[in-house]
C-alpha positions in Angstrom: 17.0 9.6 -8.4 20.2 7.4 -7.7 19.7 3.9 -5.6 21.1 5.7 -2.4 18.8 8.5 -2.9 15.9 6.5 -3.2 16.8 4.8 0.0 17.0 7.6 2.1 13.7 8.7 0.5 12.5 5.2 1.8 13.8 6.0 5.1 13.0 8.9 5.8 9.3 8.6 4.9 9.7 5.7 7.5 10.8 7.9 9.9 8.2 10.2 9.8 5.8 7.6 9.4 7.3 6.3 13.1 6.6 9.5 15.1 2.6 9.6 13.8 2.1 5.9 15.2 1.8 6.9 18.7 -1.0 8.5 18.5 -2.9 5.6 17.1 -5.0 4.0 19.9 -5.1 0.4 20.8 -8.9 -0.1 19.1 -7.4 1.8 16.3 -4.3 -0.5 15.5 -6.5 -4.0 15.9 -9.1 -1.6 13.7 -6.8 -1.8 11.2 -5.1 -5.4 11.5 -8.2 -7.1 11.5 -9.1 -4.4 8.0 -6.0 -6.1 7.0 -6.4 -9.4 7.5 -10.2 -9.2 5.5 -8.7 -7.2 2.8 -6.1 -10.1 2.4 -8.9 -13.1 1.9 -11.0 -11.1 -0.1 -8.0 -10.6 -2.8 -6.9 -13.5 -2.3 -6.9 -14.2 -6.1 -5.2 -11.6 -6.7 -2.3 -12.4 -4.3 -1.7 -15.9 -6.3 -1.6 -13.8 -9.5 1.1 -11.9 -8.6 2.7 -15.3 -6.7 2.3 -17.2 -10.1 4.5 -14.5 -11.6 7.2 -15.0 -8.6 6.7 -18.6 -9.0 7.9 -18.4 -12.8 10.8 -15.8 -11.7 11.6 -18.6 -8.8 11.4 -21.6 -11.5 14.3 -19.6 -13.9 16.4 -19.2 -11.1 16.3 -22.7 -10.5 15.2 -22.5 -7.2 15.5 -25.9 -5.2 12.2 -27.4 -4.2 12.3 -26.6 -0.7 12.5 -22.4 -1.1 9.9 -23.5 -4.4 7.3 -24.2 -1.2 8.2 -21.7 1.1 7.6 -19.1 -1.8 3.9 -20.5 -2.8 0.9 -18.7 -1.6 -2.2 -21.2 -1.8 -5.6 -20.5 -0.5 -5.0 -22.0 2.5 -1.6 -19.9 3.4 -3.5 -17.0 2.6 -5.9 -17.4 5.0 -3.1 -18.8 7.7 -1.9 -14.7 7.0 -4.9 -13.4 7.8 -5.9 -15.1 10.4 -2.2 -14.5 12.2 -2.9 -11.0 11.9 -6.1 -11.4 13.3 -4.3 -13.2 16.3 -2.2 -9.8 16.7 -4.9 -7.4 16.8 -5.8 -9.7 19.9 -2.8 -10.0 21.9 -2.3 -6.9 24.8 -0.9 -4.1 23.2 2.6 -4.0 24.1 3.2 -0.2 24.2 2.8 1.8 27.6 3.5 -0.9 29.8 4.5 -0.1 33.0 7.9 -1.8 33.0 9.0 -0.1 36.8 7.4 3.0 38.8 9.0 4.6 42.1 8.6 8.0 43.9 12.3 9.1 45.2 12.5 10.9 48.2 12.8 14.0 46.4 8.8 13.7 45.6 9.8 12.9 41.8 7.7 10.2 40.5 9.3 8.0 37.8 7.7 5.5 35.6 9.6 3.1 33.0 7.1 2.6 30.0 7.4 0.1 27.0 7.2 2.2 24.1 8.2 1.8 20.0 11.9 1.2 18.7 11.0 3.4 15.9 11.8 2.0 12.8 12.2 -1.5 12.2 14.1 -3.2 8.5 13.3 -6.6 7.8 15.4 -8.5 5.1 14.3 -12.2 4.4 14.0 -14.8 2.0 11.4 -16.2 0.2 8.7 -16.4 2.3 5.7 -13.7 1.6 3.8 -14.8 4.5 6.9 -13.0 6.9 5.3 -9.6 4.7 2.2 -9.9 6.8 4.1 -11.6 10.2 6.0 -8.6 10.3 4.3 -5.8 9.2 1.2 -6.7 11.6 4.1 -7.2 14.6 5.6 -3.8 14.0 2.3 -1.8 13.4 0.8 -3.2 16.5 4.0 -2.5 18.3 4.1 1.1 17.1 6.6 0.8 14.7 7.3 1.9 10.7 8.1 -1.1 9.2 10.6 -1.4 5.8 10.2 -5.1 4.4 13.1 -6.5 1.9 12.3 -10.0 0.9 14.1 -12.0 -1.7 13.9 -10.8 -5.3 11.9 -14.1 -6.4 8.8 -13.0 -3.9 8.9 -8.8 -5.0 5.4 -9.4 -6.5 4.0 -10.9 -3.9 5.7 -8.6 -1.1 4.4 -5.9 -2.8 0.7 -6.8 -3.3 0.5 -7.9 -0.2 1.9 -4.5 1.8 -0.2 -2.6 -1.0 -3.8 -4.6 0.7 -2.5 -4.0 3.9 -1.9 0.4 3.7 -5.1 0.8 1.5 -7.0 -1.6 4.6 -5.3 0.5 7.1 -6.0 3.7 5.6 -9.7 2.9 5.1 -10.2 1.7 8.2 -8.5 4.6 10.3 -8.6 8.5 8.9 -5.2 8.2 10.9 -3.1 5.7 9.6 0.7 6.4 8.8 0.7 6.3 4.7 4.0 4.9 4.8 4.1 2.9 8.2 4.7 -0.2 5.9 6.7 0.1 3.1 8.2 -2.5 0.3 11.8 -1.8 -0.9 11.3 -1.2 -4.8 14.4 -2.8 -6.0 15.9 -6.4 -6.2 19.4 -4.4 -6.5 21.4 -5.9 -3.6 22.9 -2.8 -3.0 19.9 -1.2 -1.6 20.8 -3.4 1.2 23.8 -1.3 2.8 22.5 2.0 1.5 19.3 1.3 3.6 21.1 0.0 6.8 24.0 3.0 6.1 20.9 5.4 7.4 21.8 6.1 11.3 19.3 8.8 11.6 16.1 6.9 10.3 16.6 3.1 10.7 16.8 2.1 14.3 17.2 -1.5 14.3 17.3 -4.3 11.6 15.8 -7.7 11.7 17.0 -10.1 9.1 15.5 -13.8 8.6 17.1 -16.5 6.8 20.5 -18.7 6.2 23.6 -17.7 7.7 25.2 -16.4 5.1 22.5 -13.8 4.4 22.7 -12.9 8.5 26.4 -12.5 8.2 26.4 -10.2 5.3 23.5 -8.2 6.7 25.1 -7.6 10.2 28.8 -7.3 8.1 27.5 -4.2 6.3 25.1 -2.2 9.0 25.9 0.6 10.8 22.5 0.2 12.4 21.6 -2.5 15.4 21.2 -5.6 14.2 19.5 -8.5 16.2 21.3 -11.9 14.9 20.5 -15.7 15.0 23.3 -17.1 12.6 23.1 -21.2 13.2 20.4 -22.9 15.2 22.7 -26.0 16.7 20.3 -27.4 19.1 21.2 -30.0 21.4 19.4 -32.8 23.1 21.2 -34.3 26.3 20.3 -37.2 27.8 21.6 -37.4 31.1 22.0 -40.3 33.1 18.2 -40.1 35.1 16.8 -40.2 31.9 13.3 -41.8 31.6 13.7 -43.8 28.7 10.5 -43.2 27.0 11.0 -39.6 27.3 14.4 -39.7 26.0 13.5 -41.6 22.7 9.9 -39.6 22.1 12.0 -36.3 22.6 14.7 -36.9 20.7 12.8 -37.7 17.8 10.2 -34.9 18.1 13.3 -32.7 18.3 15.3 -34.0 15.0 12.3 -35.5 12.9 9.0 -33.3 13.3 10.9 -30.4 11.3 14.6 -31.0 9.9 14.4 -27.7 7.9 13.7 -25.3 10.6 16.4 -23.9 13.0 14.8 -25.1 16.6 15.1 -28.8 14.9 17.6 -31.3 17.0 21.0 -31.6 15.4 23.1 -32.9 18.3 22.7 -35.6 21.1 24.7 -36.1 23.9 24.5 -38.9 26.2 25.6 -39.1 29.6 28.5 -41.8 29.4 26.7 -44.0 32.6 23.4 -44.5 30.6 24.3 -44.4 27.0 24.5 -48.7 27.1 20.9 -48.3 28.1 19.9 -45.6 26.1 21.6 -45.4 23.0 20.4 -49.0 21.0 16.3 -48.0 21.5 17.0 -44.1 20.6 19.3 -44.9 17.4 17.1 -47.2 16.4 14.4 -44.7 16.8 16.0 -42.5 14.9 17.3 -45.2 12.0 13.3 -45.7 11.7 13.2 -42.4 10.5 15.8 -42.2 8.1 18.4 -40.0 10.0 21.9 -40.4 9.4 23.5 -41.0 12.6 27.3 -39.6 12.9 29.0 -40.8 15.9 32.0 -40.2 18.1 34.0 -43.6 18.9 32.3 -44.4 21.8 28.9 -44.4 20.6 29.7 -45.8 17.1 30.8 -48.6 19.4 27.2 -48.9 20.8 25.4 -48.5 18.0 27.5 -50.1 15.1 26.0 -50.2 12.0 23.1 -47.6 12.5 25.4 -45.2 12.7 28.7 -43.8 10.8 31.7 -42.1 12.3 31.7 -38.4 13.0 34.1 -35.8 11.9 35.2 -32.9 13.9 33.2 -30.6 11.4 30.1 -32.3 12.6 29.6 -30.8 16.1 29.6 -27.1 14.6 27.1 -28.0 11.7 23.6 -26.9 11.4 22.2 -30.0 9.0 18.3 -29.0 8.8 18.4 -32.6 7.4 17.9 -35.9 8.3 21.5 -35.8 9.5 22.8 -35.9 13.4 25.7 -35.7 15.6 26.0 -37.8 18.8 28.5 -37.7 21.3 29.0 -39.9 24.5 29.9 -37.5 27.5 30.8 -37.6 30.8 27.7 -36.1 32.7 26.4 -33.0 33.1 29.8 -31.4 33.5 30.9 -33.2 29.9 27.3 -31.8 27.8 27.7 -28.3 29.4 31.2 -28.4 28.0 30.3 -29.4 24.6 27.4 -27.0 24.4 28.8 -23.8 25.5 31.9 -24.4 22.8 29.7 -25.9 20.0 26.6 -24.4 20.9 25.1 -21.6 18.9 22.7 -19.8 21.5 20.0 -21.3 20.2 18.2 -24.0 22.0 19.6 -27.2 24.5 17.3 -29.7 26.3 18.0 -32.1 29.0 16.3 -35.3 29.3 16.5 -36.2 33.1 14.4 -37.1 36.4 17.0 -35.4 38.3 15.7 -31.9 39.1 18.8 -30.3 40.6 20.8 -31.8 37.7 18.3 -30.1 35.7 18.3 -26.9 37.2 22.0 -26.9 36.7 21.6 -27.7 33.5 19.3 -24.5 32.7 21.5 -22.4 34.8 24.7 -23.4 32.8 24.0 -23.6 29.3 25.1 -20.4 27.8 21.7 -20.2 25.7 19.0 -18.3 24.8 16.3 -21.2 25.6 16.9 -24.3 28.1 14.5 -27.3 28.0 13.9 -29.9 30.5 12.1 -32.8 29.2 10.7 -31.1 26.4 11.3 -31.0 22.8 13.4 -28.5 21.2 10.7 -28.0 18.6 8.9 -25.7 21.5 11.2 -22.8 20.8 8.6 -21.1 18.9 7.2 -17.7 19.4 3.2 -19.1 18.8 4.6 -21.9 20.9 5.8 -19.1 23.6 2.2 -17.2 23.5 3.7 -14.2 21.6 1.2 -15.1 18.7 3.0 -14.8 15.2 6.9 -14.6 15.7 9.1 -11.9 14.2 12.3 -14.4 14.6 14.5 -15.1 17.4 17.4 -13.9 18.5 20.6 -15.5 20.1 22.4 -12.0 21.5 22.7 -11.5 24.3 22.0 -7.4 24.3 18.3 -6.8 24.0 16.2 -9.1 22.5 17.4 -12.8 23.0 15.0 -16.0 22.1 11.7 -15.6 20.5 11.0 -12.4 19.6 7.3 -11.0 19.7 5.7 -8.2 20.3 7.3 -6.7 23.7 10.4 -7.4 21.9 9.8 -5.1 19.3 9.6 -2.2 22.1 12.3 -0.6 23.7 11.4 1.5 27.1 11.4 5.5 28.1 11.7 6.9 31.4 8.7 9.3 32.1 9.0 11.9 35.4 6.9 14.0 37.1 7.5 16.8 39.6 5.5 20.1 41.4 7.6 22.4 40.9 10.8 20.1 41.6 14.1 21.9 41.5 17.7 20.1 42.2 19.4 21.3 45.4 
């Protein structure tokens, strides 16, 4: 078989794999997640066997340190999989929710139920721990899942979807053989063969750097939920409680730099920024960010900070890097964010609650803030349990995705008899 033949051999098994999951019950799906979830600690040696051999593949590449760590499964990770899965099986199954009911006046009753997208592609990068996130988010939400992880994790991707079928299939006579499947290959151009498939992939999902996104949702003919950049903004508007505007911008840039709901933009209100500007870029200095200023608040906070460039308001660092820009109020930040802004996440720091309001209203974003961190756009964070990613279209899913976002909806009717004059 040829790589496009194997794909839609992939697929298709997927597909039929997709129509069997309805029939699985609740009991039965959390049966089998929390099979999964044991399977995974008890092999747990095996899993960092197959990881070591990654790790090696990772280490000849010449990985940098950062993807190094995000590729290692230790004990402890390990058991942070199973126990996520184990916080799946608990959540409400999102399938069959009644989304809307009504009886029309012809005496047809209508409901609008959640029910499966079908089959879901995930393409990510070095992380085997999304393996289990996702599969155990698309199997409780009814779905086939087709996982394609980054060529340094394949061993590890594959043990751990191998544990997961043979836990599934033990534990439930009915279990979908192939409702979670690894793609074989590291060949990148099993990536637009897969996502070429109209007729057996119904949505993909991918996770990682822009430039991965871009090519991903560049190549697919299939639906493809995006989140290129995660420029998050902090503004600090001119009712600011101080305290809260230093402890939140802080938490937002410095809890996580390397994560996409981290702070990489602060805007202050032009009427407070005298005030606010020397305690939180100090604050900030403490912690080793570079500050890059426009003129105005390079003026405030002289050496502690450096000047900005125009580059600098459109850049994602997920470093100890930030941009900071003096506006003029509300109407000023709104400005900046919905042309710099990458539907991410904004916050406003304020005491003023119909400046706030505005605020929320206004920001053309997937998640608003007021006086909280941005570090709260978070799926576990959200209640949704383990996250499947987040989304910043505006068509469908948008935010945090979980596991009503991994269901679409069907209209179900129901006459005596009912004709149509």
């Amino acid at each position: 078989m040829n790589l496009a033949e194997d794909m839609i051999a992939l697929a298709t098994a997927a597909k039929s794999a997709a129509r069997l999951m309805p029939r699985l019950s609740t009991d039965q799906k959390n049966l089998c997640l929390n099979a999964m979830a044991e399977a995974l600690e008890t092999q747990a040696e095996a899993i960092q066997v197959a990881n070591a051999l990654d790790m090696e593949t990772a280490r000849a590449m010449k990985l940098p340190q950062s993807m190094m760590d995000r590729l290692l499964l230790n004990e402890q990770r390990i058991t942070q999989m199973a126990q996520g899965l184990r916080e799946v099986a608990a959540l409400p199954d999102p399938v069959g929710r009644v989304l809307a009911e009504t009886e029309r006046p012809s005496g047809l009753k209508l409901k609008k139920i959640a029910c499966p997208i079908g089959v879901v592609v995930m393409i990510y990068e070095s992380r085997p721990n999304v393996t289990a996130d996702a599969a155990g988010l698309c199997f409780k939400s009814g779905n086939a899942t087709i996982l394609r992880g980054g060529k340094e994790a394949l061993n590890s991707n594959q043990i751990i979807a191998r544990l997961m079928v043979e836990a599934g299939q033990a534990a439930c006579d009915e279990f979908p053989h192939n409702a979670i499947q690894v793609v074989p290959t590291t060949d990148r151009a099993a990536i637009p063969e897969l996502l070429a498939l109209t007729e057996s992939v119904d949505l993909c999902i991918p996770r990682g750097g822009e430039s991965l996104i871009r090519a991903v949702a560049e190549c697919s003919r299939v639906p493809v939920i995006k989140h290129y950049k995660g420029i998050c903004s902090v503004y600090l508007d001119g009712a600011a409680d101080a305290d809260k505007a230093v402890a939140i911008t802080v938490n937002s840039k410095t809890h996580r730099t390397g994560v996409c709901n981290a702070m990489e933009t602060l805007l202050v209100d032009i009427r407070c920024a005298e005030e606010l500007l020397p305690a939180v870029g100090q604050a900030l200095a403490e912690k080793n960010v570079e500050i890059r200023c426009c003129p105005k608040a390079k003026a405030i906070l002289g050496n502690l900070a450096v000047n900005a460039v125009n580059e600098d308001w459109d850049t994602e660092y997920l470093d100890l890097i930030c941009s900071v820009r003096v506006v003029d109020g509300v109407d000023g930040a709104l400005e900046h964010i919905n042309k710099h802004g990458s539907g991410h996440t904004e916050c406003i720091v304020t005491e003023n609650e119909a400046t706030a309001r505005r605020f929320q209203l206004e920001a053309d974003t997937s998640t608003v803030f007021w006086n909280a961190s941005t570090r709260f756009s978070d799926g576990g964070e959200f209640g949704m349990g383990a996250e499947i990613g987040i989304s910043t279209d505006k068509i469908g899913a948008r935010g945090p995705m979980g596991l009503a976002e991994l269901t679409t909806y069907k209209w179900l009717g129901e006459g005596a008899g009912l004709t149509r004059a």
